[in-house]
Structure formats: structure tokens, C-alpha cells
C-alpha positions as CSV (number, residue, x, y, z in Angstrom):
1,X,35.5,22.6,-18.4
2,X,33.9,22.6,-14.8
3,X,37.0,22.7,-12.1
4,X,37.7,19.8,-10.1
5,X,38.0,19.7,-6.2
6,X,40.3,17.8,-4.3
7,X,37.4,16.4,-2.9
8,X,36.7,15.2,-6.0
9,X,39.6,13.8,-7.1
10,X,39.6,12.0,-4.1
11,X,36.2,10.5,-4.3
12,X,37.0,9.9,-7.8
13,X,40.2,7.7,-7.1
14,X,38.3,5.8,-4.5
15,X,35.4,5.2,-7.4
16,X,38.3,4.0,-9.5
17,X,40.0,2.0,-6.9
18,X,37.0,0.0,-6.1
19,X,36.0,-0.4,-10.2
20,X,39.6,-2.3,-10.3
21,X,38.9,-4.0,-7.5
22,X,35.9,-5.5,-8.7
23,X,37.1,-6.4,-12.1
24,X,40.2,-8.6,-10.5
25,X,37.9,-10.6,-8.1
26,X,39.2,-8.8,-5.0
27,X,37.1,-7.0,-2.2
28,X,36.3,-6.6,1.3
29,X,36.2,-10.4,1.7
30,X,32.0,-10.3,2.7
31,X,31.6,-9.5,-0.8
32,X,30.2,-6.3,0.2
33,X,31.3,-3.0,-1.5
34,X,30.1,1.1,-1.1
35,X,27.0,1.9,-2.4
36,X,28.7,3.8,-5.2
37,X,30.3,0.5,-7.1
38,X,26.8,0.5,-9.0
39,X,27.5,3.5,-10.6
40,X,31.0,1.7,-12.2
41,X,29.4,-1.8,-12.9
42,X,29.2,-3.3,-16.3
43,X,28.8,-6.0,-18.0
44,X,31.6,-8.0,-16.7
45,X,30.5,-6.9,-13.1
46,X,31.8,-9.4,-9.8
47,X,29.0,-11.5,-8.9
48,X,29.1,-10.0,-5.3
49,X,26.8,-7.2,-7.0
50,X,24.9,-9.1,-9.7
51,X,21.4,-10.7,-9.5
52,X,22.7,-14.2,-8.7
53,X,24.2,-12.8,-5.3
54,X,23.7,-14.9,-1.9
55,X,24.7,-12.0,0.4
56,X,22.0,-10.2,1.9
57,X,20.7,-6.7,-0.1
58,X,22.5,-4.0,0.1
59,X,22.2,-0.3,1.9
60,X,18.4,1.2,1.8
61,X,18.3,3.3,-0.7
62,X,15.9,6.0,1.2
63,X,18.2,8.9,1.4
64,X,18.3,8.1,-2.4
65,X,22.4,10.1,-2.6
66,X,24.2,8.0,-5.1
67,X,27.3,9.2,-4.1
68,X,27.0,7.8,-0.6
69,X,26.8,11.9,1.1
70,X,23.5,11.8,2.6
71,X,23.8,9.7,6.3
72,X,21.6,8.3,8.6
73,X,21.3,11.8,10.1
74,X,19.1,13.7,7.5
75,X,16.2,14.8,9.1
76,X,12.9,14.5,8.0
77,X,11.3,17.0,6.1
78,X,8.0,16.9,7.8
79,X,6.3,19.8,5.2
80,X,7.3,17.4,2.2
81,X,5.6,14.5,3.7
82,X,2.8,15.8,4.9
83,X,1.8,16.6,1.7
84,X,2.9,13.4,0.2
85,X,0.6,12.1,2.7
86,X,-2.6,14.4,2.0
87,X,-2.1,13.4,-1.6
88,X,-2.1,9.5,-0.6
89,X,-5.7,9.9,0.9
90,X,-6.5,10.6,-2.9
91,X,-6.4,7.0,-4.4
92,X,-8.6,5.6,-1.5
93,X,-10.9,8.4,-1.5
94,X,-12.1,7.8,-5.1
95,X,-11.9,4.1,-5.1
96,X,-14.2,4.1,-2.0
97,X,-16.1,7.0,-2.4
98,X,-18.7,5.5,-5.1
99,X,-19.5,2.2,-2.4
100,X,-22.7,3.5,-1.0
101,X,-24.9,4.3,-4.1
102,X,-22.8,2.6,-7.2
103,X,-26.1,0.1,-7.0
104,X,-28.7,1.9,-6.8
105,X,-26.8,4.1,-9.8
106,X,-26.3,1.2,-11.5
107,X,-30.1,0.4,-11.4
108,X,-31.0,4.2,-12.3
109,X,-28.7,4.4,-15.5
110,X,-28.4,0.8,-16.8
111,X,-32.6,-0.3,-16.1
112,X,-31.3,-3.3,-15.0
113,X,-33.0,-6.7,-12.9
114,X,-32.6,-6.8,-9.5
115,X,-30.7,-10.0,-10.1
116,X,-28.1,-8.2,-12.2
117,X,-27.5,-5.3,-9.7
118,X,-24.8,-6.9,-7.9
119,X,-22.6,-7.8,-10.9
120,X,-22.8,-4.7,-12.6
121,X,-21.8,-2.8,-8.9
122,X,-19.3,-5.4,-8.4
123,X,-17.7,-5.4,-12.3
124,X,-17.7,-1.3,-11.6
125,X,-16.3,-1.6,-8.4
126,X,-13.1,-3.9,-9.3
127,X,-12.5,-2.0,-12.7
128,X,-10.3,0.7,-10.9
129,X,-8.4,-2.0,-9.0
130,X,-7.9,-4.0,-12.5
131,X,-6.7,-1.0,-15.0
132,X,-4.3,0.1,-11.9
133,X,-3.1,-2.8,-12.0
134,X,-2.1,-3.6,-15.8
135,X,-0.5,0.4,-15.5
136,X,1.1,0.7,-12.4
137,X,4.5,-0.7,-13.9
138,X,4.1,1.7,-16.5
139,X,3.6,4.7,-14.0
140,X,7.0,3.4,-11.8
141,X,9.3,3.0,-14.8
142,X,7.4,6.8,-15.7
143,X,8.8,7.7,-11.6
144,X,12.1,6.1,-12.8
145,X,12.7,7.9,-15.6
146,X,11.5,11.3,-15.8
147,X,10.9,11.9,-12.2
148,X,8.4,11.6,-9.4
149,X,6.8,14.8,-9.4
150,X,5.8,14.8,-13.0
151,X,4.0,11.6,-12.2
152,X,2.6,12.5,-9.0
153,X,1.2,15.9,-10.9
154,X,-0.2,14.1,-13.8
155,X,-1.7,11.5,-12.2
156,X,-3.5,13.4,-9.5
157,X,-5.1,15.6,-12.0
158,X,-6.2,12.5,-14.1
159,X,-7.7,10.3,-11.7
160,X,-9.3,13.9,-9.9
161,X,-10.7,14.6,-13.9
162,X,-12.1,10.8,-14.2
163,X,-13.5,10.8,-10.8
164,X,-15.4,13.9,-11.3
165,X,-17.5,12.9,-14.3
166,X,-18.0,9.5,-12.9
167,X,-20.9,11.0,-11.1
168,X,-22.5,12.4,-14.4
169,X,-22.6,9.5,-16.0
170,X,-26.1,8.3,-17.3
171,X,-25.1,4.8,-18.5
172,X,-23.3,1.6,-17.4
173,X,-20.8,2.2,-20.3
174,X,-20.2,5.8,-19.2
175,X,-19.9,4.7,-16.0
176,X,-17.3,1.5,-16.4
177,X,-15.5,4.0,-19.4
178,X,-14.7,6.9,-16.1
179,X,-13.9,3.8,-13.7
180,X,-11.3,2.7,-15.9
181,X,-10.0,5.9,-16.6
182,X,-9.7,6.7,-12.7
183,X,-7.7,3.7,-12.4
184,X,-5.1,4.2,-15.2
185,X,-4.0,7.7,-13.6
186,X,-4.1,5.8,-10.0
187,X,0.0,5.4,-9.9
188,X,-0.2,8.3,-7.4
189,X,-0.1,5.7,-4.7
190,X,3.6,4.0,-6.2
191,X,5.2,7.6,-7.0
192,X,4.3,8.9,-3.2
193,X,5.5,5.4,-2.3
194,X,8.8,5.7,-3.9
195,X,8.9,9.5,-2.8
196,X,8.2,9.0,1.1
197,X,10.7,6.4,1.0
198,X,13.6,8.8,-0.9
199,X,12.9,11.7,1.6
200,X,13.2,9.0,4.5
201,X,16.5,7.2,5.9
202,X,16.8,4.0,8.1
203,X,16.0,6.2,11.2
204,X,12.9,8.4,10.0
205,X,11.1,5.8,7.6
206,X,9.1,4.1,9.9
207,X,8.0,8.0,11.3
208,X,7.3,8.3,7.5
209,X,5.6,5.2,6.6
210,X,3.4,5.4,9.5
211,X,2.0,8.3,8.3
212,X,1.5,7.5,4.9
213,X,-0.6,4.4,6.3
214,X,-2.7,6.5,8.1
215,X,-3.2,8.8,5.9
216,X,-4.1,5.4,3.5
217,X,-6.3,4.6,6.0
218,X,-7.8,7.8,6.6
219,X,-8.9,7.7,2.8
220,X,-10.4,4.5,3.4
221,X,-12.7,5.7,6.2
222,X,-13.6,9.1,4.2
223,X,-14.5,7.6,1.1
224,X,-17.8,5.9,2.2
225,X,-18.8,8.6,4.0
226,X,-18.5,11.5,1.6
227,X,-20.2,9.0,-1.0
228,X,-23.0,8.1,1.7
229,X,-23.5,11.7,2.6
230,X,-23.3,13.4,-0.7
231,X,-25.3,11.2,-2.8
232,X,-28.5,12.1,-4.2
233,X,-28.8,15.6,-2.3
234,X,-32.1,16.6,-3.6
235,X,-34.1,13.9,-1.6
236,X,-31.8,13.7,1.1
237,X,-31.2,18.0,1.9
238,X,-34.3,19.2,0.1
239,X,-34.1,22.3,1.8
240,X,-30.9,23.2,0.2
241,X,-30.7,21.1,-2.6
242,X,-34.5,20.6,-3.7
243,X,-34.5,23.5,-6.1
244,X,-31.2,23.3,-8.0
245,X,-31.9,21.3,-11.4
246,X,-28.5,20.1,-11.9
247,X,-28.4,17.7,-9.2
248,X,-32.2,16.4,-9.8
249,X,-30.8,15.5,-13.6
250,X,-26.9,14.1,-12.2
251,X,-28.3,13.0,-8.2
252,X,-24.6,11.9,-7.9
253,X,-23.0,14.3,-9.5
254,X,-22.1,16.6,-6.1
255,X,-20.7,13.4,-4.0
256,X,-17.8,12.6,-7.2
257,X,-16.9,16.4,-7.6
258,X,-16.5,16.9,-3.4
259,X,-14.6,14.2,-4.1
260,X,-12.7,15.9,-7.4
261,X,-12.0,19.0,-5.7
262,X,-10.8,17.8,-2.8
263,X,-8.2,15.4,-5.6
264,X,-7.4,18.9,-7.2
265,X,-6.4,20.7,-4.4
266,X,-3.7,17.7,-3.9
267,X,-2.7,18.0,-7.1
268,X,-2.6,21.7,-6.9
269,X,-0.2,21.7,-3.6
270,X,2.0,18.7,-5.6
271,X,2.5,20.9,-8.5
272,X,3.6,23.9,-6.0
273,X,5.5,22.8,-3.5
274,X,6.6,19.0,-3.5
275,X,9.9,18.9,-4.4
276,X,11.6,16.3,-6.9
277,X,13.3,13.4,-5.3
278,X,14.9,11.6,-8.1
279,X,18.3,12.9,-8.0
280,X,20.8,12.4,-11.3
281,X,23.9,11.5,-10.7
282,X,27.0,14.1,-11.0
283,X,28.8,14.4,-14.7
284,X,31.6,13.5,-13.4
285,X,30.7,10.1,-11.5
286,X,28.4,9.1,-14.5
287,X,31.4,9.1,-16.9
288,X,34.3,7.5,-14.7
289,X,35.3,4.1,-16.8
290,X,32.4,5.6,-19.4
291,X,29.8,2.8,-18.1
292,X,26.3,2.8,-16.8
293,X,25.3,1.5,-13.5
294,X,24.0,-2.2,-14.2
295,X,21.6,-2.4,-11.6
296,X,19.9,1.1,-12.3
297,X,19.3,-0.4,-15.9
298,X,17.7,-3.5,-14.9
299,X,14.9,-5.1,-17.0
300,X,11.5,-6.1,-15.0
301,X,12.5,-10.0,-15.1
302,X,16.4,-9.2,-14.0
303,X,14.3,-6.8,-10.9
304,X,12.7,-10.0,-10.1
305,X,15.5,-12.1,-9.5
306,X,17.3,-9.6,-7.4
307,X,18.4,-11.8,-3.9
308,X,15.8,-11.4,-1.6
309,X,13.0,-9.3,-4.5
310,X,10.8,-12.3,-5.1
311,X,10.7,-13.4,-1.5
312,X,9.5,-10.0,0.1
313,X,7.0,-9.6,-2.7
314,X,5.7,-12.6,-1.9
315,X,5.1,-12.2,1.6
316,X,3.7,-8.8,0.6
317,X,1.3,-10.1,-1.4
318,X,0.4,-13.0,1.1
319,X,0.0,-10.4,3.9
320,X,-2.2,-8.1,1.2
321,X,-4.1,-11.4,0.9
322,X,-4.8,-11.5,4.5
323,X,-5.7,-8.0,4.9
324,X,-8.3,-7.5,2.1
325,X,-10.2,-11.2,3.2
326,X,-10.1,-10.0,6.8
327,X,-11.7,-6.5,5.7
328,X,-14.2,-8.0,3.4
329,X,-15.1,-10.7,5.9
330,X,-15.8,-8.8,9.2
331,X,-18.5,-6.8,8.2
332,X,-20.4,-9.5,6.9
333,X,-19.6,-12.0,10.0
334,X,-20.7,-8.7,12.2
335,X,-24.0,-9.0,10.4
336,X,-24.6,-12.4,10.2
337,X,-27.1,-14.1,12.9
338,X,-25.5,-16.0,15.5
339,X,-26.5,-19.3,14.7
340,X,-25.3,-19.1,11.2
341,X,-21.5,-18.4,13.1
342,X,-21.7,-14.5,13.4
343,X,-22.3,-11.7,16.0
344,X,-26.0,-10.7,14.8
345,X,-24.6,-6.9,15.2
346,X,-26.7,-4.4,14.3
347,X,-25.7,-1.9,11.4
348,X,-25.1,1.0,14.7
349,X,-23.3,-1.1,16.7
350,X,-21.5,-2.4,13.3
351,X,-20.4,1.3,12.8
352,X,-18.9,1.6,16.6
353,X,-16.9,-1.8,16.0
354,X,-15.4,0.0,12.2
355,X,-14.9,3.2,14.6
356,X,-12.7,1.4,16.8
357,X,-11.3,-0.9,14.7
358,X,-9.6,2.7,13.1
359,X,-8.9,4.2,16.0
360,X,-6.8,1.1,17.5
361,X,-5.3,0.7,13.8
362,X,-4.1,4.6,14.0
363,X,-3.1,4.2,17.4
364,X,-0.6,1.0,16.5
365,X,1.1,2.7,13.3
366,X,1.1,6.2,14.8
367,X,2.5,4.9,18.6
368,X,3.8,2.0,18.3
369,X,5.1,0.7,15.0
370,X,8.3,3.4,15.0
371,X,10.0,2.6,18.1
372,X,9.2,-0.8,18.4
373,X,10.3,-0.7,14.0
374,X,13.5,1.1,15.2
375,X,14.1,-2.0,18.3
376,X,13.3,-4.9,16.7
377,X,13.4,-3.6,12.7
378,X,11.5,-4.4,9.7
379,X,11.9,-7.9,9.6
380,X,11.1,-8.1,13.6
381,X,7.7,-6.7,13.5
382,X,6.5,-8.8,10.7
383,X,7.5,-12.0,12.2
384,X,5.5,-10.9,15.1
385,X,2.7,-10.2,13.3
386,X,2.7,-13.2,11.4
387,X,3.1,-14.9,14.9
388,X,-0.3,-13.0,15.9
389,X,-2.7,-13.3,13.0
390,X,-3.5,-16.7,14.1
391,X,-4.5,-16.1,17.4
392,X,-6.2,-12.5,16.1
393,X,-8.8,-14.8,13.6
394,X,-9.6,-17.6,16.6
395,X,-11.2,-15.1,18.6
396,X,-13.8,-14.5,16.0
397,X,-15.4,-18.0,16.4
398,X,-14.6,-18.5,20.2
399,X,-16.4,-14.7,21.0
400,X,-19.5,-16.8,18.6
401,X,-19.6,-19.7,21.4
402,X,-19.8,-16.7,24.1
403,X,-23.1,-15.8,22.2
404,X,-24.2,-19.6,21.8
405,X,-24.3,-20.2,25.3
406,X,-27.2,-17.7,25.8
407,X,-26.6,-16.8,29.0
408,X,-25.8,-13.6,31.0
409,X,-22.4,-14.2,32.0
410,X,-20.9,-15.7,28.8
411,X,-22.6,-12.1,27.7
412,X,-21.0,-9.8,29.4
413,X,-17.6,-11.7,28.8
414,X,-18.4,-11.3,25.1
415,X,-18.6,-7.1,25.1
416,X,-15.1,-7.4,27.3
417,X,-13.5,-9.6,25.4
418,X,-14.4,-8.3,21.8
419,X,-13.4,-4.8,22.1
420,X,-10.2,-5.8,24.0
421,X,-9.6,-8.1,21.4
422,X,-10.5,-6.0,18.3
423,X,-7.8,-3.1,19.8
424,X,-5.1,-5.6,20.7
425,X,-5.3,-8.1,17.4
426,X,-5.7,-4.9,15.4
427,X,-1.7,-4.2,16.0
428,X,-1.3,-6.9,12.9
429,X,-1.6,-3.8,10.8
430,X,2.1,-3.1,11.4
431,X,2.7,-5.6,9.2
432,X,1.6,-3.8,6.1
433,X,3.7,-0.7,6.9
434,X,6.6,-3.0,7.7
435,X,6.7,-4.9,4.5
436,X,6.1,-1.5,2.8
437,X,9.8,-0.7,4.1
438,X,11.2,-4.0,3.1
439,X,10.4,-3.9,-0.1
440,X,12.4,-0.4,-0.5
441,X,15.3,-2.0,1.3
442,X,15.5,-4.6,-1.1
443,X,15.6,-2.9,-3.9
444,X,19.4,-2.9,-5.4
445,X,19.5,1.1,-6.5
446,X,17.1,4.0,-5.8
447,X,17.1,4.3,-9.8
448,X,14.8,1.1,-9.6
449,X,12.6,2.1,-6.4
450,X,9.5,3.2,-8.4
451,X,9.8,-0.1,-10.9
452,X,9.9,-2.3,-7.8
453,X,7.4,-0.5,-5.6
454,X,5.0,-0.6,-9.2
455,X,5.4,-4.9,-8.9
456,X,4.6,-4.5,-5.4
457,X,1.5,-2.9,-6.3
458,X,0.5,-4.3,-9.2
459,X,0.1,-7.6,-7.3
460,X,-2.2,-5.9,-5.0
461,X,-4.5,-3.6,-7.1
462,X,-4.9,-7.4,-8.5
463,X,-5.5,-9.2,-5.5
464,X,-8.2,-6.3,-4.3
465,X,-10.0,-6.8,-7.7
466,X,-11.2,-10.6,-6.9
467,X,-10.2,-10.9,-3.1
468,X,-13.2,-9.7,-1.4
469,X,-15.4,-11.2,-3.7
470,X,-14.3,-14.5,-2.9
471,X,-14.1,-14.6,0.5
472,X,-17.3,-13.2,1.4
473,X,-18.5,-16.3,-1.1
474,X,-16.8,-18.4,0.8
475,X,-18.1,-16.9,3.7
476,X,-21.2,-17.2,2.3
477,X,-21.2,-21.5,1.4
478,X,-19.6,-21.6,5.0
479,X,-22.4,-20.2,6.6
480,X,-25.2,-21.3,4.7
481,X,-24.1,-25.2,5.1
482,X,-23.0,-24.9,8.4
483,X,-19.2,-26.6,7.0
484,X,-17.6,-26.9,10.4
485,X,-20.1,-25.4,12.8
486,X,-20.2,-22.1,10.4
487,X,-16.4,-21.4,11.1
488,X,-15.3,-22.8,8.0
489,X,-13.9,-19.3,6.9
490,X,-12.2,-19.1,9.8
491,X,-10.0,-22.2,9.9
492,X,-8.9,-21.0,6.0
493,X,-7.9,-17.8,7.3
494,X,-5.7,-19.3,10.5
495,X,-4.1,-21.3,8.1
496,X,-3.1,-18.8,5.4
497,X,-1.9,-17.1,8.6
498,X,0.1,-19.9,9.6
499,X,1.8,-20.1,5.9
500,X,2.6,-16.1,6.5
501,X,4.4,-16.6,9.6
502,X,6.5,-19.9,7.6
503,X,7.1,-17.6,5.0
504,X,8.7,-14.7,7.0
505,X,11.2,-16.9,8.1
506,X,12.5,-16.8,4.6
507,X,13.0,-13.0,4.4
508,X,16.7,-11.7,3.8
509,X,18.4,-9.6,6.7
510,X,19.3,-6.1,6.2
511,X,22.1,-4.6,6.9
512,X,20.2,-2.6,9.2
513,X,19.3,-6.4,10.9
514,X,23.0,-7.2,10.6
515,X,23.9,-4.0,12.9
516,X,21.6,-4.9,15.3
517,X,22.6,-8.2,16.2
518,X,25.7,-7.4,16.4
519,X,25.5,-4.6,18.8
């Protein structure tokens, strides 16, 4: 038999003490108890910890320490996330990467009309997002039971694998049969997720998060451009590609492997030298009163109705809503001529706008979110960004009156006001990395932090399947019939924003929020 410490006795008595606590209705008089109880709970638990509670969630479970050891003070180990983050720029990078030339591919392999061009692109093009999302709760319950890293590992090499032959393939069925694949080993995004948020604590995670939304971001802007650059290398570098057979037989072949090799070095450093984070809990806590912890054994539906878990994935997914419309729509509105309600930008000066659009993005979440995350918290920072997304979308129609006026003036007032307004309204993107840390507060035990992070995202990988395709078609009807002066798109999007910033109001406090107004 292993020895016993004092110090465990002791932490043991207190385990004990609180158990008997719970079971005769008595307690701290808030309802509140230490973040071990869940370790003691059963079936007969208090309601002060079950799923019907009113008191606001519990202790983030970032520092993931069941036995309540780990403090605010652990310091963040920079290495672990770094390479967290590198392999987050995976799952971006091989969604986006096939963008520039899936339709002329499509119209190489499949022989296909030039009416039927943009479906096929399109079906391709959503495919990943759809078969992430009917796995992803698969791949978090995976995290949650056998670990992170074994996730993280497997996944990695299976999307890198799928994305690879994508490029070879010399059909449409070939090439929706690899899409799919690459989607159903996308849970890396949930497993780093959960992992980023179990190396973090209340202090570091919005240091953490930031990064991981860059490096999200970062993945984003690569994709395009490797698949621009890459594709079809024999007619675009026939110097160095004109005589090498393989890539005049597969012309996409080189931009999809870049792609793969760059996804299997990331899998490669995972494997080495990320470290588990899913921690088991000690022998001898896990058989004091010889019960499970209820919460870490919660089904999918009793996850839901945590307090406070439907809420925040709401506004997550109404935020997510926000963000993929905005994206989808801007391009397009930079394009479109001026008296059809757009810009009339040209595809150069389109490319400086995307260029700064990143850069003030990076600059909010690297600069600014932490300190203003750490002064006002989570819940702070997305009420102000709710606050601002109105405002952000009216400049988009008022900078098109600038540019109906036809004058000089109104001109130069448009190229101040844009870029100003483009690197000030672009500090909304907090919000995503805000609710990104909500959602892992909420949860009620790091034992279900992959599960819920794996709802959060299955509602997006769904809402990025069929979100841009309907906004740019409503864009489109908007435009084309001139529905309230061409801005039609924009008056739906300034009032979704206006339902975000009711809805925030509805988010539970943390304890973290709790602390801070009383200080």
C-alpha cells in the first residue's frame, strides 16, 4: 500500500468534510463550494452543484488541477503554446489553401458547364466545414477520454494525409471523397482549444488565446496564398517546373503537399514534444466515498443545460454568425461598382484593404485584448464589442455616399476615413477571442472542456458551411434591385449586431467578474 502524508490526510478530511456537508444541505451560505466537491458528488448531489443551479459557474478550469494545487500564479509555458499555436495554423491552412484554383480543378477533372462550376467549387468548398462538423463532438469526448495529445497526433497526420492527395485527384468524386476525409481528422482545432486553455490560468489565458487567434488568423491569410502561388507550376514557373512530368499530369499536386508537409512537421513537433494536459486524478481522491465526479460524467444534453452553457454558446454562435457574413461580404462590397452600393476597388487596392484589415486585427488581439481582457474581463470586452459592431457596419454605406457625391473633397475624406475606420472597427475581433475564454469558464469540470469546446465548434464548422453563401446572395438581390439604395445588406447586419449586444447582457458573471467588482 502507497504511504499516506499528513498532507494528505488532511486534504482528505477536508474532501470528507465538505462531502457531508453537501449531503445535509449545509455550506458556505452562497452555495458555493471548493473546486474539489465534484470529485465527491453523486447521485444525491446538493443542487448548489447540479445542472439546475442559479449561482453563477464555477472556478475556470484552465490550470486544469483537480485537487485545487495549481493557483493563479503558474506561469505560462510559452514553448508548449507556441507549438500548440503553429499546429493551429494547420486547420485554416488546408481549408483555405484549395480557394484559388478548386474551380478551375473542378472544370479540368469533372468536364463540367460553366454554369455548374460554381456549385461543384462551392459543394467542395463547404464539405470540410460539414464532416468537421458532424465529428467534432466525437474528437472532444476522444480529448476527454484518452487525452489531448493522442488526438492532436492523430488528427494532424490525418487531415495532413487527406490534404495531400487532394491535389492528385483527377475526378470530382476523388476530390469531394479527400475533402471529406480532411474534415473528419479536423478536431485539431478543439483538442489545441481545450489544451491552450488547460496550460493557461485566469491571468495568462488572454496572453494565450491571443496567440492562438493569430496564429488562426495567420492560417487564414497563408492558405490562399500558398494555393494561389503553388498551383499549376508548370505554366506559371516554366523554367523550373516546365520539364518535371509529375506536375504537368497532377498541376495541383505541389500547392496540397507544401501544404502536407508543412501539416506534418506540426504533427511531427506534437508527437515530440507537446506534453499531455489531461491530468487523472490521484488514487486516493478518486476513491474517497467510492463515487465518481457527477459533473465530469455528464451526458451531451445534461452539458447543455449547465447554468450559463446554452447562453454563451449562443452568443458564440451569434458572434461566429457575424464574423463569417462580414468576411464573405467585404470583398465582394470592395468590388462592387459604386452605384450598385460598393467601393468599385480594384483587385490591388482590394489586396492593401485584406493587408490591413490583418495587420489592425493582429495588432488588437496581440496589444490590446490582454490588458484591456485582464481590466475589464471576458465579459467586458464582448459587451463592448457588441456595443461597436453597429457603428463598425454603418460606415460601409456612409464611406458609399462619400463616393456618390463625386466630388474631390468628399474623396479625399473617403481614403481618411476608410483606413481609419477599417483599423479602429477592426478591434471587434476581440470578441471572438473573448468568447473563446468564456466558454472554458463555463464549463463545470476540465474533465468536460474538450466535449464543450467540441459543441462550440460544431455550431461553427456549421454555420461556415452555408454562412457565406448566403450572405453574398443576399448581397447579391440587394444590390442588383437596389432594396434600400443598395444597403439592404447592411441594415441586416446592424441589426443582427444589435441582437448580439441584447444578448450579451444575458451572459453569467464569473467569479473572476465577481472579484473585480468587488475590489
Amino acid at each position: 500500500m502507497a504511504s499516506v502524508t499528513p498532507e494528505t490526510n488532511s486534504r482528505l478530511d477536508s474532501l470528507v468534510a465538505v462531502s457531508q456537508s453537501q449531503s445535509t444541505g449545509t455550506g458556505d451560505g452562497e452555495g458555493r463550494v471548493d473546486e474539489t466537491t465534484a470529485l465527491l458528488g453523486s447521485g444525491n448531489e446538493s443542487n448548489s452543484t447540479g445542472p439546475n443551479s442559479s449561482s453563477p459557474y464555477g472556478s475556470s478550469p484552465q490550470a486544469n488541477d483537480a485537487t485545487g494545487d495549481e493557483g493563479d500564479e503558474k506561469p505560462l509555458p510559452v514553448t508548449q503554446v507556441m507549438l500548440l499555436c503553429y499546429a493551429r495554423v494547420i486547420e485554416p491552412l488546408a481549408f483555405f489553401s484549395i480557394f484559388p484554383y478548386v474551380s478551375q480543378m473542378v472544370q479540368e477533372n469533372g468536364n463540367v458547364s460553366d454554369s455548374d462550376i460554381g456549385f461543384y467549387s462551392g459543394l467542395i468548398e463547404s464539405l470540410f466545414s460539414l464532416t468537421q462538423a458532424v465529428v467534432m463532438l466525437f474528437w472532444g469526448r476522444a480529448a476527454d477520454r484518452i487525452g489531448r495529445k493522442p488526438v492532436l497526433v492523430f488528427s494532424l497526420f490525418g487531415v495532413t494525409l487527406a490534404t495531400g492527395l487532394f491535389g492528385m485527384a483527377k475526378s470530382i468524386p476523388q476530390m469531394i471523397l479527400f475533402r471529406c476525409i480532411a474534415g473528419v481528422f479536423a478536431g485539431t482545432i478543439v483538442t489545441i482549444r481545450t489544451m491552450v486553455a488547460e496550460h493557461s490560468t485566469p491571468k495568462t489565458q488572454a496572453r494565450a488565446f491571443s496567440w492562438f487567434a493569430f496564429s488562426g488568423n495567420l492560417g487564414i491569410f497563408l492558405g490562399p496564398l500558398l494555393g494561389g502561388a503553388l498551383a499549376d507550376p508548370v505554366h506559371q514557373y516554366p523554367r523550373a517546373f516546365g520539364s518535371i512530368e509529375f506536375f504537368k499530369i497532377y498541376p495541383y499536386a505541389l500547392s496540397s503537399l507544401v501544404v502536407a508537409m508543412i501539416g506534418a512537421t506540426a504533427a511531427l513537433s506534437s508527437a515530440l514534444f507537446v506534453k499531455e494536459t489531461l491530468k487523472k486524478e490521484s488514487p486516493e481522491l478518486e476513491n474517497v466515498g467510492n463515487a465518481p465526479s457527477r459533473s465530469g460524467d455528464l451526458t451531451t444534453w445534461e452539458l447543455m443545460k449547465w447554468p450559463g452553457v446554452g447562453i454563451v454558446l449562443y452568443v458564440y454562435g451569434h458572434i461566429m454568425v457575424l464574423a463569417f457574413a462580414y468576411t464573405a461580404i467585404i470583398p465582394v462590397f470592395w468590388y462592387t461598382p459604386i452605384r450598385l452600393g460598393g467601393f468599385g476597388f480594384t483587385p490591388f487596392q482590394i489586396s492593401i484593404m485584406m493587408g490591413l484589415n490583418g495587420a489592425a486585427q493582429a495588432a488588437w488581439l496581440l496589444l490590446i485584448f490582454p490588458p484591456l481582457q485582464r481590466k475589464i474581463g471576458s465579459n467586458g470586452v464582448i459587451r463592448v464589442c457588441a456595443w461597436a459592431y453597429p457603428f463598425f457596419f454603418i460606415c460601409c454605406p456612409l464611406a458609399n455616399v462619400l463616393l456618390r457625391m463625386h466630388n474631390e473633397g468628399a474623396l479625399k475624406v473617403f481614403w481618411i476615413f476608410v483606413p481609419t475606420m477599417l483599423a479602429i472597427g477592426c478591434g471587434v475581433s476581440m470578441s471572438f477571442t473573448a468568447i473563446q475564454l468564456v466558454v472554458n469558464d463555463v464549463a463545470p469540470t476540465p474533465k468536460v472542456l474538450g466535449t464543450l469546446n467540441a459543441l462550440a465548434l460544431t455550431g461553427v464548422s456549421g454555420l461556415r458551411a452555408f454562412c457565406p453563401a448566403l450572405f453574398t446572395s443576399l448581397f447579391a438581390v440587394g444590390a442588383r434591385t437596389q432594396l434600400a439604395g443598395g444597403y439592404a445588406i447592411w441594415i441586416l447586419m446592424i441589426l443582427l449586431a444589435l441582437g448580439l449586444s441584447k444578448a450579451v447582457t444575458y451572459l453569467p458573471e464569473t467569479d473572476e467578474d465577481c472579484k473585480r467588482r468587488n475590489v
